[in-house]
Every structure is written in structure tokens, then in C-alpha cells.
N, C-alpha and C positions, 0 to 999 in steps of 0.2 A: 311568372318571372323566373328564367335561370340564373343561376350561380354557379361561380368557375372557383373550381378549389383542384389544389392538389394535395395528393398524401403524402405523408411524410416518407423517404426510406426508411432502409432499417438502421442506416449510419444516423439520418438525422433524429429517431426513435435514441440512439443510442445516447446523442447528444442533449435530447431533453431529459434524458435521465442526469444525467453526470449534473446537470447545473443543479439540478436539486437537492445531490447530497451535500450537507455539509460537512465545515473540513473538520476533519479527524478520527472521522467513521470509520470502523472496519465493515468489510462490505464482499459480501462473498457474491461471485459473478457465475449464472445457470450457465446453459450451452445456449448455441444460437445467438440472439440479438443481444443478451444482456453482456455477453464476453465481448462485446464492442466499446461500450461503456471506457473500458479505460480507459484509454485512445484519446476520449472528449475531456478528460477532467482537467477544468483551466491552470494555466501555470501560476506557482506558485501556492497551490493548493494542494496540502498532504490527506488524499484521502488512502489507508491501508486496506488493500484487496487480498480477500483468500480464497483457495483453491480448494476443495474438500480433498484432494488426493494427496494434500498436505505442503501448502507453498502460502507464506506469509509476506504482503508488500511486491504482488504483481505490477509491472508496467506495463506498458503497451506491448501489443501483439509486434514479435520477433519478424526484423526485417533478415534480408540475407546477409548483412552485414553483424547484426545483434544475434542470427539464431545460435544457439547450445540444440543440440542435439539430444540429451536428456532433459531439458527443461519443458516441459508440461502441462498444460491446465486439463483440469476435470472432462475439457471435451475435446484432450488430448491436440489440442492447436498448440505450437509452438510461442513461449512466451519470454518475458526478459523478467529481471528480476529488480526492482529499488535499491537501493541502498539503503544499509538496514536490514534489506528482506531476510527471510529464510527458508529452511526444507524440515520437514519434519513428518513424522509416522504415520499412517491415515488412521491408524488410532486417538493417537491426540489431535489431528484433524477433528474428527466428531463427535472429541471431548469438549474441544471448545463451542463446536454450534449447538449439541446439547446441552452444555452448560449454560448455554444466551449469552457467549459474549462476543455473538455481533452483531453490530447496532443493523443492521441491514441483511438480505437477502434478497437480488433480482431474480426470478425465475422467468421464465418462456412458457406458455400454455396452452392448449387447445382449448378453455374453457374457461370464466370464471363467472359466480352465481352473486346474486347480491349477497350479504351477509359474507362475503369474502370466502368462498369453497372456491378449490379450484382442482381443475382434472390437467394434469400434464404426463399423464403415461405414457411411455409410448404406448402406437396403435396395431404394429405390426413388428413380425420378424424382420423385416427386410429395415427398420428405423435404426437411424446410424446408431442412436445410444438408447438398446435396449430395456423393457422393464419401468423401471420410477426412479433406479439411482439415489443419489442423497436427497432429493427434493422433497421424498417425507419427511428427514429430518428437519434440512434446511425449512420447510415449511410453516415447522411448531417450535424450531429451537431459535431462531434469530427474533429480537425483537421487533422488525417491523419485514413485511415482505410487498415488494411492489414487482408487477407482472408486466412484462414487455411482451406484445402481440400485435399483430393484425387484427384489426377490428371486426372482419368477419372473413367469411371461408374462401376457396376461391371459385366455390358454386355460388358467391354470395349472402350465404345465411350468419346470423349476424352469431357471434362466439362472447358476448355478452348478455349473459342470460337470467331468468328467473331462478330455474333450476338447473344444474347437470345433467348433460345427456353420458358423456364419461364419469367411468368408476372416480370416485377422488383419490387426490395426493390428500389431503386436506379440508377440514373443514373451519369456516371461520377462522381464517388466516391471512386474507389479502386486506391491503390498507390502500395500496393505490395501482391501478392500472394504466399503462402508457401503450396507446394503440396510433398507429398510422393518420390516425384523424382526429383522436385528442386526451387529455389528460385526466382520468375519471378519477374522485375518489372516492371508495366502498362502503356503502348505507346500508343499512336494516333490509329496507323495502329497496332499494334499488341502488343510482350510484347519481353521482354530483359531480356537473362536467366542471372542470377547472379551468382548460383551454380549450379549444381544439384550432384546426388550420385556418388561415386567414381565409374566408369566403363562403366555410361550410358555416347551413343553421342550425340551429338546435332540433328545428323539423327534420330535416336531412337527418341528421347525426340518430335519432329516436327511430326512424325509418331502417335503421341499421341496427338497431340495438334490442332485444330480446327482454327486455327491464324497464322499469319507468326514469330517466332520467329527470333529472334538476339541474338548473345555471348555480353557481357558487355566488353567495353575496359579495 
């Protein structure tokens, strides 16, 4: 028997994040998929976004009417600012993720292992944002971290894994993974699907996945 599914984008990835924070969070946004995130977060719902390069109470990604020209995020995209918001030293930026006072952190990764380790370095000179960046901090200073990715590579090999094949940002630090095909969250021995897309099965999904998965009660 086949089955017809499709993946999620990276916009709609962005979008199953945003529904699950709750309001009042501060919530620092990685590069790549998770800086979309804003964007989704329903109206009327104050969740506070930081920027490690030092910007308090981000809004959605700067249209050409809203861009500033100094205004910045971490992966240097043009952004807007809340009302409320602010700027401040990228000192006291990693005063506060090392302090733990944000209840969240999204990262982007090429890897995560059960037990929550995760490898997001870059791979190459030629990678727009060189090195590891805040993401070691961010990784052990925020109290909860959930990883926005592709489910597996685009040779096909599945990027949820046993162990890491990349050096780590991190070890025992992810709590929940949002990949194109469904919502994992991070176990001992492997990871617990929460969602995934209407059509895919859990066979399917394990056929993709480098770890033992489980359905959520």
C-alpha cells in the first residue's frame, strides 16, 4: 500500500514552532529556519525575541517599507523592532543567555543524537556564518532548546541519529526537534514522535530516522 504525504516548508516548519511557544517567553531565534519563526506568532500573543548581537523584542522580518538600515539580527537579516523593544552591548547580550534567562532557544542543525547532543557547526569556509557562533552558549544557557531541520540530508541520510557524526555544539541539550515531516521530542534511548504530516507512518518516518522512534501517548 502507498501513501501520499507532503513535507512541510521551511515557512510551515517555522509555523509549527511559533504555535507552541507560550505567551510571554523570551526566546532567542538561530540563523536559517528558526529566524522565521516570528513572522508565525499569532496576534495578540506577546512572545519577546532576542538577538545575541544584542536586540530585545524582535518583530517580523523588515519589509521595504519597515527596513532600518542598522537594524540586524544574529544572521545579519534585516529586522523591525516591537514596541518596547530594545539595543543593547553584545556583552550583556551573553550575559543574559548565560545567566538562563531565556526560557527558550531555536537552533538549526545538521545533526541531533538521542539524549539531546547536537552538532550545528558550520562545515566549511565557504558557510555564510562561519565556526559555531553563540550556539555553544545558546545551547547550555537557555532553559529549553528545540532544533528546526530537515529530517534528513539531501543525499537522503537520515540527520536523526544514534550518535554524531559532527564535532558537537553541545551535549544533552535538545528537548524537542521540528523537522519537515514531524515533531520529535528527545529521549534517553531515542526520540517520541508528537506529530508528523498528514499521510506519513510511523514505518515511513523510522525508515528516515537513524534512532529508535516511539508514537506519544
Amino acid at each position: 500500500m502507498t501513501t501520499s504525504w507532503t513535507a512541510r516548508t521551511r515557512d510551515q516548519i517555522a509555523a509549527r514552532i511559533a504555535r507552541d511557544i507560550p505567551e510571554g517567553w523570551y526566546v532567542n531565534l538561530g540563523i536559517g529556519v528558526p529566524t522565521l519563526v516570528a513572522n508565525h506568532v499569532p496576534a495578540g500573543i506577546e512572545v519577546v525575541f532576542h538577538a545575541e548581537n544584542g536586540i530585545l523584542g524582535i518583530g517580523p522580518v523588515a519589509t521595504p517599507e519597515t527596513l532600518d538600515p542598522w537594524l540586524i539580527n544574529a544572521g545579519k537579516q534585516h529586522v523591525t523592532l516591537n514596541r518596547g523593544g530594545s539595543y543593547f552591548h553584545h556583552a550583556d547580550s551573553f550575559a543574559m543567555i548565560r545567566g538562563r534567562h531565556l526560557d527558550l532557544c531555536v537552533l538549526g542543525a545538521y545533526e541531533v543524537a538521542m539524549g539531546g547532543d547536537i552538532a550545528n557547526w558550520a562545515r566549511s569556509d565557504s558557510d555564510f556564518a562561519p565556526a559555531v557562533g553563540g550556539a555553544m552558549d545558546l545551547a547550555v544557557g537557555a532553559r529549553r532548546v528545540w532544533v528546526a531541520m530537515e529530517h534528513v540530508t539531501k543525499t537522503g541520510a537520515p540527520r536523526l541519529v544514534e550518535y554524531c557524526s559532527y564535532p558537537l555544539t553541545a551535549q544533552r541539550s535538545v528537548d524537542r526537534v521540528y523537522t519537515d515531516l514531524a515533531v520529535l521530542d528527545v529521549l534517553p534511548h531515542g526520540f517520541r514522535v508528537v506529530d508528523m504530516v498528514d499521510g506519513l507512518s510511523l514505518a515511513e518516518l523510522q525508515g528516515r530516522t537513524a534512532a529508535p522512534l516511539e508514537l506519544a501517548v
